[in-house]
MDAnalysis code that builds the backbone (N, CA, C; Angstrom):
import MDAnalysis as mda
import numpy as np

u = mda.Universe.empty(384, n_residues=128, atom_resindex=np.repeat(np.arange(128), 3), trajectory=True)
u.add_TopologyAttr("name", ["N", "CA", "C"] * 128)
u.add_TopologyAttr("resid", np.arange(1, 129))
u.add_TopologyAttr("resname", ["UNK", "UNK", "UNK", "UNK", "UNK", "UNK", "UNK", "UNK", "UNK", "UNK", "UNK", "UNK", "UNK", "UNK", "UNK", "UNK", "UNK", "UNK", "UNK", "UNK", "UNK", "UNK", "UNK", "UNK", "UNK", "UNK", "UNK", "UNK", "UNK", "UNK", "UNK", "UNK", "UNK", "UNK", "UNK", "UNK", "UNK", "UNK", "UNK", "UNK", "UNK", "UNK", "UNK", "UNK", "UNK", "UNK", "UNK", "UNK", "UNK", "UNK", "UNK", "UNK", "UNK", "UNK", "UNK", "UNK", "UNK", "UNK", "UNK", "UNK", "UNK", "UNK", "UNK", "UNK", "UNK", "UNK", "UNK", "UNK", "UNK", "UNK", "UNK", "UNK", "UNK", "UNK", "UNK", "UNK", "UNK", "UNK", "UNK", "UNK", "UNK", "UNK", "UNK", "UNK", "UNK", "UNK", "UNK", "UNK", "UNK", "UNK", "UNK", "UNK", "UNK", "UNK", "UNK", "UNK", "UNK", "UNK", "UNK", "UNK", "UNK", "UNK", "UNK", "UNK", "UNK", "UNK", "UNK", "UNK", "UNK", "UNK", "UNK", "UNK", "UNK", "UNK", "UNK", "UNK", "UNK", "UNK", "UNK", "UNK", "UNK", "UNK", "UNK", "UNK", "UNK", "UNK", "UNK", "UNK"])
u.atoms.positions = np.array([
    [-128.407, 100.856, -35.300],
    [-129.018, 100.022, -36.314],
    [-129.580, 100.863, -37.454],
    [-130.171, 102.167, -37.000],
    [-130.801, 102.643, -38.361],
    [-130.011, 103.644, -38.962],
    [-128.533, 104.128, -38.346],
    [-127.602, 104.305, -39.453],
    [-126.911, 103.551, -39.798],
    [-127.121, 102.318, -39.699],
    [-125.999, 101.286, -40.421],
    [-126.922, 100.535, -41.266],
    [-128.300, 100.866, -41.365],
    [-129.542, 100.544, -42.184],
    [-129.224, 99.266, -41.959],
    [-129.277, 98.555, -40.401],
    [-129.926, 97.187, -40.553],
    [-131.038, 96.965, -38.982],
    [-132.039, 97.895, -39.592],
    [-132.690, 98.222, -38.467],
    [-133.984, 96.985, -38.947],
    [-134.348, 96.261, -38.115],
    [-135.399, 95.562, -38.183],
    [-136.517, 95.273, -38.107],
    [-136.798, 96.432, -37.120],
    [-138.580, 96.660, -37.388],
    [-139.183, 97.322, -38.373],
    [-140.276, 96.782, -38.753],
    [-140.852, 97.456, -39.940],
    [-142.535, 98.317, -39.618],
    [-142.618, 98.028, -38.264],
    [-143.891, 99.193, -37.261],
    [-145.092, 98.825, -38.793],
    [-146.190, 99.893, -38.441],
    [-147.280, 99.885, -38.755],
    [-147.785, 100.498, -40.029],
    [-147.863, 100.808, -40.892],
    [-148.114, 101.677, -41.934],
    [-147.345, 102.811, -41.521],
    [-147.874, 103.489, -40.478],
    [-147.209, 105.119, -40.721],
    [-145.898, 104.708, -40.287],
    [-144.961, 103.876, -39.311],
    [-143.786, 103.868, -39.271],
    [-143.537, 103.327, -40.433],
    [-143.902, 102.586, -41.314],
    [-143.089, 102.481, -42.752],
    [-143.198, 103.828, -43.477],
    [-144.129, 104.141, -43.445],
    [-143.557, 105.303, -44.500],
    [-142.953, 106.805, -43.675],
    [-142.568, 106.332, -42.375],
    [-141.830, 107.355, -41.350],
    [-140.269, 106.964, -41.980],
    [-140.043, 105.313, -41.783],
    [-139.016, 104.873, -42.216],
    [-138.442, 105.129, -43.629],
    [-139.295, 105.115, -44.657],
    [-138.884, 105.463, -45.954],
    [-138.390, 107.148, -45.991],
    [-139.140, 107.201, -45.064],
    [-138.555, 109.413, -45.076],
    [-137.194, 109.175, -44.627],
    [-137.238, 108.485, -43.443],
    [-135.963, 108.506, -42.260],
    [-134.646, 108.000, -43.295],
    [-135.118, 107.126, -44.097],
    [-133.940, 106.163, -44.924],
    [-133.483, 107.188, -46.469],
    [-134.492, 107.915, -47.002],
    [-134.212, 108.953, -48.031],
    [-133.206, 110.332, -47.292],
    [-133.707, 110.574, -45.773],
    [-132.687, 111.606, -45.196],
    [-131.475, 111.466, -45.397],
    [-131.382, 109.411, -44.961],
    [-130.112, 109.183, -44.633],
    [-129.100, 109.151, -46.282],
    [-130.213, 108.743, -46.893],
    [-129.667, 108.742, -48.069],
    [-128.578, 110.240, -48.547],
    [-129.570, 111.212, -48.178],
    [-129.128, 112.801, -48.477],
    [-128.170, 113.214, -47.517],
    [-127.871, 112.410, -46.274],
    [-126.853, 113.154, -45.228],
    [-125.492, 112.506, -45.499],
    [-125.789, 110.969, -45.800],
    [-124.590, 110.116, -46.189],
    [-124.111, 110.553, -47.624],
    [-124.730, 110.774, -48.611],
    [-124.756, 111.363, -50.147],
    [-123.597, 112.796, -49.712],
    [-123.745, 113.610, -48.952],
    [-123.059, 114.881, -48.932],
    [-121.773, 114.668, -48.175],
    [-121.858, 113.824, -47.257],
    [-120.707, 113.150, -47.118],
    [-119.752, 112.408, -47.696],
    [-120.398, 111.835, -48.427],
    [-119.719, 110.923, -49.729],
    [-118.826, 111.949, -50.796],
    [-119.932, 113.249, -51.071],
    [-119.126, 114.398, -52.047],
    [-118.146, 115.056, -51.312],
    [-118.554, 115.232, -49.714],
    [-117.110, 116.265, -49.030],
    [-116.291, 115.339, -48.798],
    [-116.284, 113.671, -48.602],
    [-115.102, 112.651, -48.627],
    [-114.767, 113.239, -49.749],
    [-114.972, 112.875, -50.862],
    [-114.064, 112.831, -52.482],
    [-113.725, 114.392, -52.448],
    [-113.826, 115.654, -52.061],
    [-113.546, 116.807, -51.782],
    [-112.089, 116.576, -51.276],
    [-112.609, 116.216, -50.162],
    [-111.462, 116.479, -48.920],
    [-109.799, 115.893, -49.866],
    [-110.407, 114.400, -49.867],
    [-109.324, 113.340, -50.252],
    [-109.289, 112.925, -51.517],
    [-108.814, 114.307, -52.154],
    [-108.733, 113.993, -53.791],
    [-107.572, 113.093, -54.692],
    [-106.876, 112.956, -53.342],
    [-105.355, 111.599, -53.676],
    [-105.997, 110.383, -54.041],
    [-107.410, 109.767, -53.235],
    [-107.934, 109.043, -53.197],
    [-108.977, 109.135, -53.719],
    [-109.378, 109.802, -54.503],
    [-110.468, 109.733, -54.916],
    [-111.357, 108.572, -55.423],
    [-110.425, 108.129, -56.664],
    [-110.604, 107.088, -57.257],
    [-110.812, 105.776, -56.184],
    [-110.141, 105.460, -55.116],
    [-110.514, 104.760, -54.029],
    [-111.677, 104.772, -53.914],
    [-111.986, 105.944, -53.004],
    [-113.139, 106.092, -52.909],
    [-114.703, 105.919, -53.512],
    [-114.269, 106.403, -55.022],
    [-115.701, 105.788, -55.981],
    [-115.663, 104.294, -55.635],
    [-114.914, 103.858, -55.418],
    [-114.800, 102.326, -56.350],
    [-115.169, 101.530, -54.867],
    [-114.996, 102.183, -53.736],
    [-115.724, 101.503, -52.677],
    [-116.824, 101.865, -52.498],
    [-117.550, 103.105, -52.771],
    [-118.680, 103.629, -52.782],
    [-119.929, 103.834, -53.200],
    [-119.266, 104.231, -54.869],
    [-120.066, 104.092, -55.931],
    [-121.321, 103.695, -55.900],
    [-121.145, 101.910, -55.798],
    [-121.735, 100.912, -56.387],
    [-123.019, 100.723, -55.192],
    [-123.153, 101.571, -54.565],
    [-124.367, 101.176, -53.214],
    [-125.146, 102.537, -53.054],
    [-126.285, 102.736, -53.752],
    [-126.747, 104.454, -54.174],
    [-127.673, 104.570, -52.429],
    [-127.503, 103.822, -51.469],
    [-128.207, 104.526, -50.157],
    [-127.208, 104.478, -48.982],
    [-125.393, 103.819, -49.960],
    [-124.241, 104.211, -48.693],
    [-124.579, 103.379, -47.753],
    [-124.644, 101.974, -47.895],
    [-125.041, 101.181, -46.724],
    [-123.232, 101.165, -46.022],
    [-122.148, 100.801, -46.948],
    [-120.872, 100.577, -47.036],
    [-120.285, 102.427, -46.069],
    [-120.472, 103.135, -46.307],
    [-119.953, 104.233, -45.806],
    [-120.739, 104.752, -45.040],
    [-121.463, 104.141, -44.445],
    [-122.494, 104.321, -43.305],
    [-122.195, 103.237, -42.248],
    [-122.014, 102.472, -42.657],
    [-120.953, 101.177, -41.390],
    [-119.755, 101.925, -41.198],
    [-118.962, 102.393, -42.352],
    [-117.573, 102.516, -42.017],
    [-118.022, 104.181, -40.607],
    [-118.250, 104.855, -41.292],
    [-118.865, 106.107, -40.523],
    [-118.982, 105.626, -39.050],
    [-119.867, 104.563, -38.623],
    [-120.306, 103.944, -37.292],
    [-118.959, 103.667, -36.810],
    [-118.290, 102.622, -37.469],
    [-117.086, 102.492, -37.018],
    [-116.433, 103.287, -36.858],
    [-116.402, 104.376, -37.620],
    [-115.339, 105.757, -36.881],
    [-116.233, 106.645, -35.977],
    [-116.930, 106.338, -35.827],
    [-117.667, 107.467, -34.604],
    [-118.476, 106.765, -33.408],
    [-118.569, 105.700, -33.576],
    [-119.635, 105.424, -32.685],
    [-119.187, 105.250, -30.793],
    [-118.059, 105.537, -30.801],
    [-117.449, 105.882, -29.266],
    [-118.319, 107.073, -28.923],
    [-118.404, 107.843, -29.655],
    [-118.695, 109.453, -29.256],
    [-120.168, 109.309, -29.499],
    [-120.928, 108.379, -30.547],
    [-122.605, 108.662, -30.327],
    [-122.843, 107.743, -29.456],
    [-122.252, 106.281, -28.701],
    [-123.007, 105.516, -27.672],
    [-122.502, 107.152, -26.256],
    [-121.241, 107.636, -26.456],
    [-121.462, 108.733, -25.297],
    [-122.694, 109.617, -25.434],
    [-122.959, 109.916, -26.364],
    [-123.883, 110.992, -26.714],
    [-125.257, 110.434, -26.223],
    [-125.313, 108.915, -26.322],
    [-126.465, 108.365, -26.073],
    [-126.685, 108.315, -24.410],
    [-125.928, 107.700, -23.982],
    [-125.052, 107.571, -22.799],
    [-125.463, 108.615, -21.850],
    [-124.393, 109.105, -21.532],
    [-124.376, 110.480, -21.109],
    [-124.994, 112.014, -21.435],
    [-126.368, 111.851, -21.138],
    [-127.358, 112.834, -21.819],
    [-126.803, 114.600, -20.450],
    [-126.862, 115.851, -21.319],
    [-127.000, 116.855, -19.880],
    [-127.767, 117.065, -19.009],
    [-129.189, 115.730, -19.187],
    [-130.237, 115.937, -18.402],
    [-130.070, 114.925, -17.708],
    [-129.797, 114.871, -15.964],
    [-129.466, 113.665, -15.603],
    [-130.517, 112.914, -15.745],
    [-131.734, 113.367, -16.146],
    [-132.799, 111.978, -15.809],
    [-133.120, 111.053, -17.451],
    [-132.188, 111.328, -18.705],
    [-132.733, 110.999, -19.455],
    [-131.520, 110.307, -20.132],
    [-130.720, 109.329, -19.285],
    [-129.714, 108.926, -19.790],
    [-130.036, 107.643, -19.753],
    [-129.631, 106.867, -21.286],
    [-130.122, 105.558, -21.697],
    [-129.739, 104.482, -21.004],
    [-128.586, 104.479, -19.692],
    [-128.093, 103.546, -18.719],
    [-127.768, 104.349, -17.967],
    [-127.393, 104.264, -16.447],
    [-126.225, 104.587, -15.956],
    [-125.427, 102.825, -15.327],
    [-123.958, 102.960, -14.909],
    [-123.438, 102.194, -14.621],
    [-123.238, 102.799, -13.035],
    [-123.395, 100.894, -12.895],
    [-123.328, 100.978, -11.098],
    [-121.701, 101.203, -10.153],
    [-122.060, 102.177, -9.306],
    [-120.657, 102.759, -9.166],
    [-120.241, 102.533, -7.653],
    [-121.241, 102.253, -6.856],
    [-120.281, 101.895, -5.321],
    [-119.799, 103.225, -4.799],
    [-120.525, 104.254, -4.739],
    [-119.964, 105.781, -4.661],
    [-119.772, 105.722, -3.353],
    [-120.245, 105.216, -1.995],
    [-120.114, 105.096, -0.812],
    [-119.182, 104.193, -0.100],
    [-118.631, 103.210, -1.184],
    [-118.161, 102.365, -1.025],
    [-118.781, 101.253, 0.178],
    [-120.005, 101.311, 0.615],
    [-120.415, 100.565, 1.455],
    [-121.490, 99.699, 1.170],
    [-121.760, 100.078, 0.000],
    [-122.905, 99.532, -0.899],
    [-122.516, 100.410, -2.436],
    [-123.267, 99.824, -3.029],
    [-123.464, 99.859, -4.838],
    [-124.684, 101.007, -5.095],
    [-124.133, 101.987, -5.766],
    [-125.218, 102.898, -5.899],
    [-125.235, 103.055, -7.315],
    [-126.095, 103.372, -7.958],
    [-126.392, 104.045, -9.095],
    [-125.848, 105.457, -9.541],
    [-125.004, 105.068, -10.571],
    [-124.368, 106.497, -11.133],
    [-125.756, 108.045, -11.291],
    [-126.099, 108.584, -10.630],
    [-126.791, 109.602, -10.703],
    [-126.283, 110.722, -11.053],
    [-125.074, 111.128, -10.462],
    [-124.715, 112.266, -10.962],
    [-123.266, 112.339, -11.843],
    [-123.234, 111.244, -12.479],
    [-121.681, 111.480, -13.529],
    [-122.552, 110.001, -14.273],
    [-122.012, 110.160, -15.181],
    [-122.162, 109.354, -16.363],
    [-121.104, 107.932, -16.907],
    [-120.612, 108.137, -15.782],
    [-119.162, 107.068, -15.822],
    [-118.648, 107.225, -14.137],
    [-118.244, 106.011, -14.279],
    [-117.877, 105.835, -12.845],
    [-115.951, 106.044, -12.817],
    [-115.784, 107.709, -12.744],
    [-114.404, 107.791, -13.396],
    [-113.392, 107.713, -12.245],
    [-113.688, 106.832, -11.418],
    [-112.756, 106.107, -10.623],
    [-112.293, 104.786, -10.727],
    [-113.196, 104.496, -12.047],
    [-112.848, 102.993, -12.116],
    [-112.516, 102.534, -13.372],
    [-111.498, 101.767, -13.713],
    [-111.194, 101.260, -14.984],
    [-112.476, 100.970, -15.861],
    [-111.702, 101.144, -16.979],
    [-112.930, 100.753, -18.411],
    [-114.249, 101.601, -18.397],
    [-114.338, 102.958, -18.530],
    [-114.851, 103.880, -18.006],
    [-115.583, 103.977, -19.608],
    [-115.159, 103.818, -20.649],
    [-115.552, 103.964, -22.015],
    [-117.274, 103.442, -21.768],
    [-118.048, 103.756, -22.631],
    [-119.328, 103.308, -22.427],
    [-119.321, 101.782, -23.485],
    [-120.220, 101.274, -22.980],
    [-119.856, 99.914, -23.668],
    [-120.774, 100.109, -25.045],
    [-120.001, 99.518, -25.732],
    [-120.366, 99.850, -27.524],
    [-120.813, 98.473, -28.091],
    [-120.755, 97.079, -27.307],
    [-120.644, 95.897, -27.884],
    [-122.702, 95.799, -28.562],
    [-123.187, 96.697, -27.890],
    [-124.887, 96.451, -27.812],
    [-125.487, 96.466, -29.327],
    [-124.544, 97.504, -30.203],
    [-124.606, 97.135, -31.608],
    [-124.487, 95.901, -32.359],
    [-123.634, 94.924, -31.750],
    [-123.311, 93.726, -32.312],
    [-124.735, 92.549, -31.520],
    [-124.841, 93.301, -30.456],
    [-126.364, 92.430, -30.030],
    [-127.137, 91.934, -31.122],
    [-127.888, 90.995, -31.806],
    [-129.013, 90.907, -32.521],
    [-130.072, 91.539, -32.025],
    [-130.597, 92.462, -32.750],
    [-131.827, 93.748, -32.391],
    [-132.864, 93.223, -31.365],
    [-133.113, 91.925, -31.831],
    [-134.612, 90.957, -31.267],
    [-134.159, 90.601, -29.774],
    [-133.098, 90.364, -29.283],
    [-132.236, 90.167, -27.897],
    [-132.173, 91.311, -27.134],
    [-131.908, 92.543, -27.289],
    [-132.079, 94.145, -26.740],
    [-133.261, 93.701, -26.074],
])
């Protein structure tokens, strides 16, 4: 939600003006991205302004961004190297005699649809 800047809480005084820092970063991380896009893909350049341009905090190339990466940051979220600080695990049946809790792997990679589930973005924030 708060790189696709449709994050919804607005917290207490100091998280607003935590948020206004957090949203000027994003401004400056998405901004340098925006110049090494038009770098990279100078065929397209002109594309590129003309989808871009017109939105000076990159709300538009900050969705698209999510959409191309966000397999690899819900893993990142997911699957932490510290086993105790991982934002789910999925229930895996490791004994097969009962249902256990993934503790030591991050995916239950014996079992289909192993991808971490990504739909939680499309959740409405207030439902989480």
């Amino acid at each position: 939600d708060i790189v696709r800047g449709k994050d919804l809480f607005l917290g207490n005084t100091y998280e607003s003006a935590q948020r206004k820092k957090l949203q000027q970063n994003l401004k400056t991380i998405f901004g340098d991205i925006y110049e090494e896009l038009k770098k990279k893909k100078k065929e397209k350049k002109e594309e590129i302004e003309a989808r871009y341009k017109k939105d000076p905090y990159y709300f538009k190339l900050r969705e698209d961004w999510w959409t191309a990466n966000r397999h690899t940051v819900w893993e990142a979220i997911t699957c932490s190297a510290d086993k105790g600080n991982a934002y789910f695990h999925a229930t895996c049946g490791g004994d097969s005699t009962s249902p256990s809790v993934a503790q030591n792997q991050c995916r239950c990679s014996d079992k289909p649809n192993t991808d971490p589930p990504t739909y939680f973005d499309y959740v409405p924030q207030y439902l989480r």
